[in-house]
Every structure is written in C-alpha cells, then in structure tokens.
N, C-alpha and C positions, 0 to 999 in steps of 0.2 A: 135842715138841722144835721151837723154832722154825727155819725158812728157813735163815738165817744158821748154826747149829750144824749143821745138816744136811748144808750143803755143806763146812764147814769142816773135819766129822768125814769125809765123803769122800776128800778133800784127803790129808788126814792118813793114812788105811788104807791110799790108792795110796802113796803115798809110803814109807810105811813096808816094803809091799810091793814096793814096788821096791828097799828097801834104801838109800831114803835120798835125798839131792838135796844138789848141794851149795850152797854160798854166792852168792848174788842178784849178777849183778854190776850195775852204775850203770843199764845199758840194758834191767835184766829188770825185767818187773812187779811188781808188792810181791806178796811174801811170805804167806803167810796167817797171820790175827794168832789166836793160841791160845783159844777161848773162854772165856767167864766162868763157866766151872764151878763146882759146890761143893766146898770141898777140905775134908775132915771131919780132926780129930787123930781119931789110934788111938783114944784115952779116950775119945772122942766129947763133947767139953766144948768145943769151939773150931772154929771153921770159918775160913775166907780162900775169897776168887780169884786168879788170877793179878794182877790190876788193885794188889794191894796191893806188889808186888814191880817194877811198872814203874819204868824208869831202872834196871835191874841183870841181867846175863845171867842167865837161870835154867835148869840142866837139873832135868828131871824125871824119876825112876828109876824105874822100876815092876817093881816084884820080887812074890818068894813065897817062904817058909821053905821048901818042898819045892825048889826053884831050887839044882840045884848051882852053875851059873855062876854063881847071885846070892853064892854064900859066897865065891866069888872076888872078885866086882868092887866089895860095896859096902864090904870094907877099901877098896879103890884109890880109888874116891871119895870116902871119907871123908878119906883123904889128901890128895887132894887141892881137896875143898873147905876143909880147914885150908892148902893153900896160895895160893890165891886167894881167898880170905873179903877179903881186906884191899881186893882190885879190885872190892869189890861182889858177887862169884859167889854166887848161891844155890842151893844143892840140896834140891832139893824130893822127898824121899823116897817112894814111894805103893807101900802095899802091898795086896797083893790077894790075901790069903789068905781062905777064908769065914769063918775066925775069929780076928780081930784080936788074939786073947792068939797064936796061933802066929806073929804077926809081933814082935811085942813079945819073946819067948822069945829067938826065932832073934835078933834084934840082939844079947839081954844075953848067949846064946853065943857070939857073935863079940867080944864084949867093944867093942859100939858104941852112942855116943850121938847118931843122929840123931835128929832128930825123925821122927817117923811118920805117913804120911794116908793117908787113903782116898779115896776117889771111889765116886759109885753106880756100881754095876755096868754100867749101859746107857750112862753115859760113859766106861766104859774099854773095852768092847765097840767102841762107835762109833768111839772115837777109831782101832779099829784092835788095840791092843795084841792081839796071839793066841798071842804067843811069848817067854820073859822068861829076861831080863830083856832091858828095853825101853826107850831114852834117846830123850827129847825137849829139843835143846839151842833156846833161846829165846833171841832177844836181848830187848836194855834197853828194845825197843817192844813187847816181849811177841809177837814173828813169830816163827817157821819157821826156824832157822841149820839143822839137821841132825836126821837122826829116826834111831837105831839102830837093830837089832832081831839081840839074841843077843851073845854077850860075846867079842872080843876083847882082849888088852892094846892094842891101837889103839885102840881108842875112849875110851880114858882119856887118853891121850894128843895125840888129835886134838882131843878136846876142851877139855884144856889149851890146845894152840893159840891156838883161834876163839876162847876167851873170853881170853888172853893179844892178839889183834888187837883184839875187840870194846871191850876198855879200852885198849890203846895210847895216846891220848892223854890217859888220866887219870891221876891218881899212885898209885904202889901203896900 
C-alpha cells in the first residue's frame, strides 16, 4: 500500500474511533481526500473509484446481512438518497459480508434496490471500519464531512443536513 493510503487509512480509523469530527471550518486544514480504492459491484462485473462520483456529496455505508442495525438503517437511506438524488447525493452501498450472495439476499428481504460493492478486505480493515454499520459522508471534492460508526436515527438525519448545506447553492 502506498505512503499516501497509509496515512490516509490512519486518519480515517482515529477518526472513526473517536466517533467522528465535525465539518472543517475556513481556518482548519483541508480535510483528508478519500483514496482511490477499488470498488468491486456484488456481481463482480464492474468496478469504479471514488474519482468517478467527484463534484457530488457521497456517503458510503458499510453494512452486513448479519447487522441488526443495518436492517434498520439502510430502509432510512434508501429514503433518503430517493430524497436527495435530485441535489447530486450518492450512496455508495459497501457490503462486507464473506459471501456476496448473503448481501444481495438480505437487500431483496428488505425489499431494496440499491446497488451493492465490495472493497478488498484490507481496505476496509485499514480504512478503520470494525463496527457496522459504518457511514463515511464525503463531500463533492471527494474529503472527509463526517465518519459514523453504529446506527442512530441521527445520523440519518444529520446527514440530510450536511449534504442539504453542501448543495445549498445549487438547485434541487
């Protein structure tokens, strides 16, 4: 792993481990910008990085079919990425189950169509994730807004917030 992911996966475990940080103000240092990982589809047919989603807030969800609180929260995000879709919002779904049909199951029991990724295992190790379900909110330069870690209905909410601020000046 190169220099650059090394430090930025550090970054990212304190912070998550602190339970988060909040929004940069004009006088704080920039933010740490999200690596260029590989994001695999469930199917394993299609890959992306983040880099493809720049100019639009991104959170990224990292669940588990065994995750009670993920059967809670990822109804509440799917609602609400059908209500912020129109502001640019993307939710980038990542599931980390060791076998990608128990993620695919668990959605079509919830009666949900997101799309579904993976990540290798040693970037969602690094990045920190140890506890899930696990929100990483990005803004539109692909940085750092807020890192969850465990499900309340606040963090659905908050999140509506920052990415309701982070497009403020664009039209919905």
């Amino acid at each position: 792993m190169c220099a650059v992911k090394r430090v930025f996966f550090a970054a990212v475990a304190l912070l998550l481990l602190a339970g988060g940080f909040a929004p940069a103000a004009e006088d704080d240092p920039p933010r740490p910008q999200f690596p260029e990982v590989v994001f695999n589809s469930i199917d394993g047919k299609s890959t992306f990085t983040m880099a493809e989603f720049r100019g639009r807030p991104v959170l990224l969800t990292f669940w588990a079919s065994w995750c009670g609180p993920c059967r809670v929260e990822l109804p509440e995000l799917s609602k609400l990425y059908g209500e912020l879709a129109g502001r640019g919002f993307v939710l980038l779904t990542v599931n980390v189950d060791h076998n990608p049909v128990a993620g695919r199951r668990f959605l079509d029991a919830l009666g949900l169509s997101l799309p579904v990724y993976r990540l290798n295992p040693r970037d969602t190790k690094a990045i920190g994730i140890d506890a899930l379900p696990a929100n990483i909110l990005l803004d539109a330069d692909g940085r750092f807004v807020q890192a969850y870690k465990g499900y309340t209905p606040e963090v659905v909410e908050e999140v509506r917030r920052l990415v309701l601020e982070m497009t403020a000046t664009e039209e919905p």
